[in-house]
C-alpha positions as CSV (number, residue, x, y, z in Angstrom):
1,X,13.4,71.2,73.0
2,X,12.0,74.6,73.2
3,X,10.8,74.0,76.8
4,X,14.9,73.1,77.0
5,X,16.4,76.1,75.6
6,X,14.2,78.3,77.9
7,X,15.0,76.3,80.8
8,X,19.3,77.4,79.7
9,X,19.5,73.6,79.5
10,X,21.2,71.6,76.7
11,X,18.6,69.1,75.4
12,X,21.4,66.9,73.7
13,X,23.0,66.6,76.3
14,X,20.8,65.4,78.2
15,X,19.7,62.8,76.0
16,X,23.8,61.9,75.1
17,X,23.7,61.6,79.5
18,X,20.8,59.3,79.2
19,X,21.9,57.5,76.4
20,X,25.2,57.0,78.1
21,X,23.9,55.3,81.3
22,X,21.8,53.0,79.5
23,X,24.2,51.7,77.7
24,X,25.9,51.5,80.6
25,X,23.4,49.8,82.6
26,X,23.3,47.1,79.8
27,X,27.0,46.4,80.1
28,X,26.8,46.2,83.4
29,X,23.9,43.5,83.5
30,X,25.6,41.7,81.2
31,X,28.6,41.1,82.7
32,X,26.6,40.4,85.4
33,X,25.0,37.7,83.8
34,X,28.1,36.2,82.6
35,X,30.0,36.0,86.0
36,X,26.4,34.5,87.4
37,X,25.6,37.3,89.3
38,X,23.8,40.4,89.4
39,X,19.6,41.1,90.3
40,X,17.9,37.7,88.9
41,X,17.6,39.1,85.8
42,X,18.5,36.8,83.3
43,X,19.4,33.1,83.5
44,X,20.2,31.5,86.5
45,X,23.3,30.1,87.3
46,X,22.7,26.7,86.4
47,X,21.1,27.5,82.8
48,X,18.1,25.3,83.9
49,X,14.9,25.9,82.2
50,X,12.2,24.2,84.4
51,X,11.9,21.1,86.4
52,X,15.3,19.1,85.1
53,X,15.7,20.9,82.0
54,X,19.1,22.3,80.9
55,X,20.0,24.0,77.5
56,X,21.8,21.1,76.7
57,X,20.8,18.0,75.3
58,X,22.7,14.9,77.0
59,X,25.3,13.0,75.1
60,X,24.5,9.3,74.4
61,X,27.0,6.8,74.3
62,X,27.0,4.8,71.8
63,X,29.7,2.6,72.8
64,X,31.8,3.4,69.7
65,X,34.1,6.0,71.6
């Protein structure tokens, strides 16, 4: 902070700038993730989780519907 001051910059401001595109950033990627978008970050469209595997577990029919 001292390095800041002498520098005639505002160290919490800095930080609240920082702090502020971060949060930013994360808003971002998760919207991204919810439209199915964005950087492959994240899930992929499909939710699969290996070779055939989805998040899901499959209904069974047990013939009483």
């Amino acid at each position: 902070m001292q390095r800041a001051e002498a520098e005639a910059r505002d160290p919490e401001e800095e930080l609240r700038q920082a702090v502020s595109r971060a949060v930013l950033e994360g808003v971002v990627t998760g919207y991204e993730m919810t439209r199915g978008g964005g950087n492959g970050r994240g899930h992929s469209e499909d939710n699969s989780h290996g070779e055939g595997a989805t998040a899901k577990k499959p209904k069974i029919d047990d013939g009483l519907g």
